[in-house]
C-alpha positions in Angstrom: 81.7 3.8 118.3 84.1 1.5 119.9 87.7 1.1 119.5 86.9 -1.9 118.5 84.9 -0.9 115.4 87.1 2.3 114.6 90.7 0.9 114.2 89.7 -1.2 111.0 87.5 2.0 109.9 90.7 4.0 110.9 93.3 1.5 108.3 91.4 1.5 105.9 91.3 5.8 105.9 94.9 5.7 106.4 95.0 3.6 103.5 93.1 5.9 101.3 94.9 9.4 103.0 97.8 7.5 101.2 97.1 6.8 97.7 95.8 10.4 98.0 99.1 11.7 98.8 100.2 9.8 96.3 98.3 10.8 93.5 99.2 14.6 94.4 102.7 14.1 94.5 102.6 11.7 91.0 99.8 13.6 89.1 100.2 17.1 90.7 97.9 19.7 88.7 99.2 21.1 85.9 96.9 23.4 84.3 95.6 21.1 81.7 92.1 20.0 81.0 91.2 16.4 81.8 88.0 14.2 80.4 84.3 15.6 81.1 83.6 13.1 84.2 86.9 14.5 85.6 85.3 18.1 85.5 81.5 16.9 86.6 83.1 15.0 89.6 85.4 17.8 90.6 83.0 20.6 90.4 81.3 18.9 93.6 84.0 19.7 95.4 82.8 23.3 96.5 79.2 21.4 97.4 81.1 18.7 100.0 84.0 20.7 101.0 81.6 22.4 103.7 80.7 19.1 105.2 83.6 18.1 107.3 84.6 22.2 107.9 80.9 22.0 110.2 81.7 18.3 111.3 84.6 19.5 112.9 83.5 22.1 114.5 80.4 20.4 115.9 83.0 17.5 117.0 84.9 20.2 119.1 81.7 22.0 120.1 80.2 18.5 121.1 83.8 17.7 123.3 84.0 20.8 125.0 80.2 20.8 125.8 80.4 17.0 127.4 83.9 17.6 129.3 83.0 21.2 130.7 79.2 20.7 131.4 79.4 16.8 132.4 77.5 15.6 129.0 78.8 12.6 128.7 75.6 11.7 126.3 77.1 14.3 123.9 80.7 13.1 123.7 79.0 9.7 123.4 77.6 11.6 119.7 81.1 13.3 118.9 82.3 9.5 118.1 80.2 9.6 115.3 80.8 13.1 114.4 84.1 12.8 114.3 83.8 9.8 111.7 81.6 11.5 109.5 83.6 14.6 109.0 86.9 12.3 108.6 85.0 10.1 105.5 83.5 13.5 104.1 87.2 14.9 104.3 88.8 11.9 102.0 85.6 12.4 99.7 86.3 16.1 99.7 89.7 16.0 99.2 89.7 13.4 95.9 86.9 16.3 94.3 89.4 18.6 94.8 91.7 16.7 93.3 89.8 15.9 90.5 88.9 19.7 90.7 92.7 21.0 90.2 93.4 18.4 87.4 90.7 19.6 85.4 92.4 22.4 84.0 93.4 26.2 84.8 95.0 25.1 88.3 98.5 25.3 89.2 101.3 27.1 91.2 102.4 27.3 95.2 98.5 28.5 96.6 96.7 25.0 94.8 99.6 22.9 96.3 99.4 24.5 99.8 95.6 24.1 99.7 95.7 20.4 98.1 98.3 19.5 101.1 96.6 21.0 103.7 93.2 18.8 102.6 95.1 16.2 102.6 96.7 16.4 106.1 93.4 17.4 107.5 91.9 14.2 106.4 94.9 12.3 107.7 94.5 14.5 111.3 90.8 13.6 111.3 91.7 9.7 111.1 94.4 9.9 113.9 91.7 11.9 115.8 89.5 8.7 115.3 92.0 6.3 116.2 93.6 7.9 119.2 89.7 9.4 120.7 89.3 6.4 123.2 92.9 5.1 124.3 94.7 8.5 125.0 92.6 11.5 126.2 95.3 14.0 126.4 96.4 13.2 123.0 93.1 13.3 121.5 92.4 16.9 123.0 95.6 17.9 121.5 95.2 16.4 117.9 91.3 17.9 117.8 93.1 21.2 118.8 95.6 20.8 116.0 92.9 19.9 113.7 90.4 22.8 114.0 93.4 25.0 113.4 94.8 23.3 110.1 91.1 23.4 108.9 91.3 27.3 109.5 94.6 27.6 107.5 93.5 25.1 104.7 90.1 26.9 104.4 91.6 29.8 104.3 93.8 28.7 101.3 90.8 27.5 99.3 89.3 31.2 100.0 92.2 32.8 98.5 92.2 30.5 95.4 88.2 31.1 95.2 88.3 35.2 95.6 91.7 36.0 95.6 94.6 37.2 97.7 93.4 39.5 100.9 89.8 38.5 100.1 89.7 38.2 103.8 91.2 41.0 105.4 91.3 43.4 102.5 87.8 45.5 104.7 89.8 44.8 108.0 89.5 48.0 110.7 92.9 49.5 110.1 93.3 49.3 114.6 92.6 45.4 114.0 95.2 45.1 111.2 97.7 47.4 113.7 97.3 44.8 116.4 97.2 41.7 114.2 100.4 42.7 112.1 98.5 42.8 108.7 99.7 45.0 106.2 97.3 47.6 104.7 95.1 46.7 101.2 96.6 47.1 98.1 95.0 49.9 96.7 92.6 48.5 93.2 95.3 49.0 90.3 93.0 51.9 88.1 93.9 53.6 84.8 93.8 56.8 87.3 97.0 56.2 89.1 100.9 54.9 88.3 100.0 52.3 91.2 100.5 49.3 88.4 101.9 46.1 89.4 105.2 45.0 88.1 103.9 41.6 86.9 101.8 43.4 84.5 105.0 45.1 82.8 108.1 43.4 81.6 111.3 43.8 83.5 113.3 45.2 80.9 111.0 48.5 79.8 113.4 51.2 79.9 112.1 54.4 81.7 109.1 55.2 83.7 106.4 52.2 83.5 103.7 54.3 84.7 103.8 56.3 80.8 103.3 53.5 78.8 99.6 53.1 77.2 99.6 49.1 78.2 101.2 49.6 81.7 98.7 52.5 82.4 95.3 51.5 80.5 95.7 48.2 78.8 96.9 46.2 82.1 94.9 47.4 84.9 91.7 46.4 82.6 93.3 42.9 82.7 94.0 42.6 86.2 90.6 43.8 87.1 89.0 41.3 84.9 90.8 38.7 84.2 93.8 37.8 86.1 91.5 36.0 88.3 91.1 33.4 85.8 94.4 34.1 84.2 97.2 34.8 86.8 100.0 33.0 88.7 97.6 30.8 90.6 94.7 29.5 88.1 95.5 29.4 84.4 92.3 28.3 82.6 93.0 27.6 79.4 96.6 27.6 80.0 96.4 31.3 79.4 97.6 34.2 81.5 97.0 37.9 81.5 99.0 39.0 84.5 102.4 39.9 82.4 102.7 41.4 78.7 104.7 38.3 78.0 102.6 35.8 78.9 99.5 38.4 77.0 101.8 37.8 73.9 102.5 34.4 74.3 98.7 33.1 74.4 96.9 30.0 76.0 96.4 26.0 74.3 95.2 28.0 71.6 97.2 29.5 70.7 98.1 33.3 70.7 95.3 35.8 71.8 96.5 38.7 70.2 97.4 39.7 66.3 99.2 43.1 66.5 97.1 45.7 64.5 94.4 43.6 64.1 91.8 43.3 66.5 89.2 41.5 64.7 92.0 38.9 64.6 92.7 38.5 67.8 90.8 36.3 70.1 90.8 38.6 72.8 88.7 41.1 71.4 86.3 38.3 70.0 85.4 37.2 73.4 85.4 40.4 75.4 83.0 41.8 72.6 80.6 38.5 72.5 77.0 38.7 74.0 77.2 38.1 78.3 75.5 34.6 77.7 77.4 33.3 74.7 79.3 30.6 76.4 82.8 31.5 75.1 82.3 35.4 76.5 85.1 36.4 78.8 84.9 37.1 81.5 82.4 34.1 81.9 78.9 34.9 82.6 78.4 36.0 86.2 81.3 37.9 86.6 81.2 41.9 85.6 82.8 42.2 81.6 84.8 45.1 80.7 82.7 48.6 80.0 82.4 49.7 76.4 85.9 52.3 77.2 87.6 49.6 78.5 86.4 47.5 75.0 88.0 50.8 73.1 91.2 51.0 75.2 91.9 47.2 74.2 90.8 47.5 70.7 93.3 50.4 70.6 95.9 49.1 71.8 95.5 46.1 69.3 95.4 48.0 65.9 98.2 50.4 67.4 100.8 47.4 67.1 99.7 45.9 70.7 103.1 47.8 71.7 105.0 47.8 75.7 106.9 51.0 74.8 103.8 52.8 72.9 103.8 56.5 75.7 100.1 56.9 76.3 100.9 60.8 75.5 100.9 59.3 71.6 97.5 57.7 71.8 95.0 60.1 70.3 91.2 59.7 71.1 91.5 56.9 73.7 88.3 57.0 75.7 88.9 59.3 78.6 90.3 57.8 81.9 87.1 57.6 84.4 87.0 60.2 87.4 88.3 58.8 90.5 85.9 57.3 92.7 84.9 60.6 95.3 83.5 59.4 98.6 79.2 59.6 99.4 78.7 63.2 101.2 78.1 62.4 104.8 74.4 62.2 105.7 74.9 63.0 109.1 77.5 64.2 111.7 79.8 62.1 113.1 77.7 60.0 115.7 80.5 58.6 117.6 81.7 61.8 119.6 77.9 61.0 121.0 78.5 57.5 121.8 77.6 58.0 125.8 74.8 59.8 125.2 73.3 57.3 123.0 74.2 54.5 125.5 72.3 56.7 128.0 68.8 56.8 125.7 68.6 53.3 125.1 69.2 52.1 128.3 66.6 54.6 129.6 63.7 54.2 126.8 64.8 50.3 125.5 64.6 51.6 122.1 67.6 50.6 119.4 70.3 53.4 118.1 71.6 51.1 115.0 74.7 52.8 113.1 73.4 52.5 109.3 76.3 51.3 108.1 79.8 51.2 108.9 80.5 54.7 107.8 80.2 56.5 111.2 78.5 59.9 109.2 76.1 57.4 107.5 73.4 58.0 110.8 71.4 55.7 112.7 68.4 53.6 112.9 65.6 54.4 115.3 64.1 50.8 116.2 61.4 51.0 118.5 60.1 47.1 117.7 60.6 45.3 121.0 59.2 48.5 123.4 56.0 49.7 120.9 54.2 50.5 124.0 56.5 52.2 125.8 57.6 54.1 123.1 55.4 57.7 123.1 55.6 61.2 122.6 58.0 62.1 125.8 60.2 59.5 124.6 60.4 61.4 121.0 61.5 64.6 123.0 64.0 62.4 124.8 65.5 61.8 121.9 65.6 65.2 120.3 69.4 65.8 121.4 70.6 63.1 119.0 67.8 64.4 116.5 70.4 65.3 114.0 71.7 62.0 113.5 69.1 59.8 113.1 68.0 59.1 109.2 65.7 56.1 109.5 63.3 56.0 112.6 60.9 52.8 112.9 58.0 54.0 115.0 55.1 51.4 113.3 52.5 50.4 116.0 54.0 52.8 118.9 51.9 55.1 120.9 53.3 58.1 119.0 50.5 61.2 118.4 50.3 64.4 116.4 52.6 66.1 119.6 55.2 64.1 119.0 55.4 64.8 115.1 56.1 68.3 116.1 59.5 66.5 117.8 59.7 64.6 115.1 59.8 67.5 112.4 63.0 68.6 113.8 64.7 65.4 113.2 66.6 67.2 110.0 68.1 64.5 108.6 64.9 61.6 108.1 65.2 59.7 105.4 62.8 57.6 105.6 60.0 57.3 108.4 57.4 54.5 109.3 54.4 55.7 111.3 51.9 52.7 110.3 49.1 51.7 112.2 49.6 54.7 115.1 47.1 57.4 115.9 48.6 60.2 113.9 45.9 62.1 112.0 46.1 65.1 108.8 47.1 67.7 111.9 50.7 66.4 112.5 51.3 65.0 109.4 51.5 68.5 108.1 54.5 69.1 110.1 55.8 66.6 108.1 56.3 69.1 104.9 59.4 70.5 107.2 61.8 67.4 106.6 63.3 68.3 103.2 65.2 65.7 103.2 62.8 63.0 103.7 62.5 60.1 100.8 60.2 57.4 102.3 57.2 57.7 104.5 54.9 55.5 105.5 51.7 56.1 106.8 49.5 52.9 106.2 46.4 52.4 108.4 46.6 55.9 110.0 43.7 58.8 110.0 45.9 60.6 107.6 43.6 61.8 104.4 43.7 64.0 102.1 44.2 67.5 103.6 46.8 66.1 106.2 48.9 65.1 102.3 48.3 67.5 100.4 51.5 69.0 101.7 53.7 66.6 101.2 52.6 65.6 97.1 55.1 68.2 95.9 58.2 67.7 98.2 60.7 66.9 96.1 62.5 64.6 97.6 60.4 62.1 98.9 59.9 59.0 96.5 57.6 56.9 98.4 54.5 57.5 100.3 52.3 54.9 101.3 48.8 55.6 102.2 47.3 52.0 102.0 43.9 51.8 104.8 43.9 55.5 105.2 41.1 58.2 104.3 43.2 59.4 101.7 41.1 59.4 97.8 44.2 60.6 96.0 46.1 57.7 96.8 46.9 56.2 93.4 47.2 60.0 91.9 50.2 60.4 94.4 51.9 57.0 93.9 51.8 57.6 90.0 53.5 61.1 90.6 55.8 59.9 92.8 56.8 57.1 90.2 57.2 59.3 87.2 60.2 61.0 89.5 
């Protein structure tokens, strides 16, 4: 696109990066709901608000691609690019406009976001305008660009899942070198960790006693501050203070102290999951039946601050606190050279299971099948301990190397399809107690070579499909009635 073309294509999006700043700074979102085209246009705002985040970044892939490898054919395209994602940015940023002034969005996080849109679409028109007349400019501007997408994105994640959404599974090392403070730990009815936006300033004495501060509010904050906090306020209603609990939404007030038929809380946490006026709305997870209890408590005691939980008699008991998965294996990283060492030697893959270093490893053997044989089993017999899931379909494993394979302790789950195993090492098998899935599906298995393995507790699938095997349904049916 020439200069030519772009400047009058460039006015004309200043022009409308204008009366969009204009329209947030005159009509600013206030919480309250707007007509039903308002809503149906806005709600497309998640939908095109991808477009011009890829756009830019294929702009500033398609740059750096033509000025470091000499494609001149692909900077040639960025032009373009770079004119798309700037008109899908103004289109985007009036849906989210529309968006926020259909109701439940205000505060500091929906005017940072708005803002940053706004200025994105207002960087993505100077990038157009200044692309062919001053290089080093340009560079600069697409630079500053990518980054304000980053920080405006990021806003709009924040408003979407909530604050820390992003960093809240961060490695703690990462968050030591980035500066980022730890998680707040999940506000539970099992701890005094309760926020002091969900009590009022002026309750005398230890918060942490109180039936609402300790049951009634962390059931609010973990279902429905999302909806009803500082930031999005459907309904004009929010749940993150007792105050604002008292004082009630458009609607009027939510609860009737002492009776929780009454109060319009209790109707719509108690309401079928797909009546459309059940809160929390359908998709997200509504309060347990305790939780249901603790709030219709709370309600017929007087819907009290200063009630001491110690006075509330038959309250659903509080739930245990979460205790953490027994390990299923040893630490594997103390072994982390020795693992190296076996996959450079045999090719095979040594895959931690999850992120949970004493979750084990996956044996995946797909990309050297041929190589991958008996001796190589016996290779790997050091590290035996800490493999739980060992893919071994269409290798050249035999009955020797289930011998090996037997003293794998820890086996979850084992495929040996379509190999040359036969009813001699299968046998073996019976000796991992621990074992849950096997699969041994076009094999010369049959039924001698299972008969060992029918009653083993543990193991809940077996899959016999193109063996020799006549008590194959008979075994799937007694494995599914455990």
């Amino acid at each position: 696109m020439t200069s030519r073309t772009s400047l009058p294509l460039c006015g004309i999006g200043l022009f409308l990066v204008i009366a969009l700043a204009l329209a947030v700074l005159k009509a600013p979102p206030d919480g309250l709901e707007r007509g039903q085209l308002s809503q149906f246009l806005g709600r497309f705002h998640p939908l095109v608000v991808h477009l011009p985040i890829g756009l830019v970044l294929l702009v500033a892939a398609l740059e750096c691609a033509g000025f470091f490898r000499n494609r001149k054919h692909l900077q040639a395209s960025a032009s373009f690019v770079l004119t798309l994602a700037a008109f899908t940015a103004l289109i985007a940023v009036f849906l989210g406009w529309l968006l926020a002034r259909s109701g439940g969005y205000e505060g500091r996080l929906v005017t940072r976001h708005m803002w940053g849109g706004v200025s994105l679409a207002a960087a993505l028109i100077l990038c157009c305008a200044v692309r062919e007349s001053n290089v080093k400019l340009y560079g600069t501007a697409l630079f500053a660009t990518v980054c304000l997408m980053a920080w405006t994105s990021d806003q709009g994640g924040k408003l979407t899942h909530g604050e820390g959404f992003l960093t809240e599974f961060m490695p703690a090392k990462l968050r030591a070198v980035l500066g980022v403070p730890p998680p707040e730990k999940r506000h539970t009815p099992t701890t005094n960790q309760v926020g002091i936006s969900l009590v009022s300033a002026s309750t005398p004495g230890n918060v942490s006693v109180t039936f609402f501060a300790s049951r009634v509010a962390p059931i609010f904050q973990d279902k429905c501050v999302q909806c009803h906090g500082a930031q999005k306020k459907k309904g004009k209603l929010r749940l993150d203070t007792f105050e604002n609990v008292m004082r009630g939404g458009k609607d009027g007030v939510i609860v009737k102290p002492g009776d929780p038929s009454g109060s319009e809380v209790f109707r719509r946490i108690t309401l079928p999951r797909d009546n459309k006026d059940a809160m929390p709305a359908e998709g997200k997870p509504g309060p347990t039946e305790a939780e249901i209890k603790v709030i219709e408590m709370w309600i017929a005691l007087g819907a009290s601050q200063s009630l001491a939980a110690e006075e509330v008699r038959g309250a659903p008991p509080l739930a245990p606190p979460m205790t953490a998965s027994p390990p299923l294996t040893a630490d594997y990283r103390p072994r982390s050279d020795k693992i190296q060492a076996l996959q450079s030697e045999l090719g095979v893959l040594l895959v931690p299971r999850s992120q949970n270093p004493t979750d084990g490893l996956i044996l995946r053997t797909v990309s050297v099948r041929e190589r991958c044989d008996d001796a190589a089993l016996v290779k790997l017999a050091p590290i035996a301990s800490l493999i739980v899931d060992a893919e071994l379909a269409r290798t050249k494993v035999t009955d020797g190397g289930l011998k090996t394979l037997s003293t794998f302790s820890n086996l979850r789950s084992l495929d040996l399809s379509h190999t040359a195993i036969t009813s001699v090492g299968v046998r073996l098998l019976s000796r991992l107690d621990k074992l849950e899935t096997l699969n041994l599906t076009a094999t010369g298995v049959d039924d001698t070579g299972v008969a060992l393995l029918r009653h083993k507790a543990r193991l809940k699938r077996l899959y016999l499909f193109e063996t020799k095997c006549t008590v194959q349904s008979e075994l799937q049916t007694e494995k599914q009635k455990r």
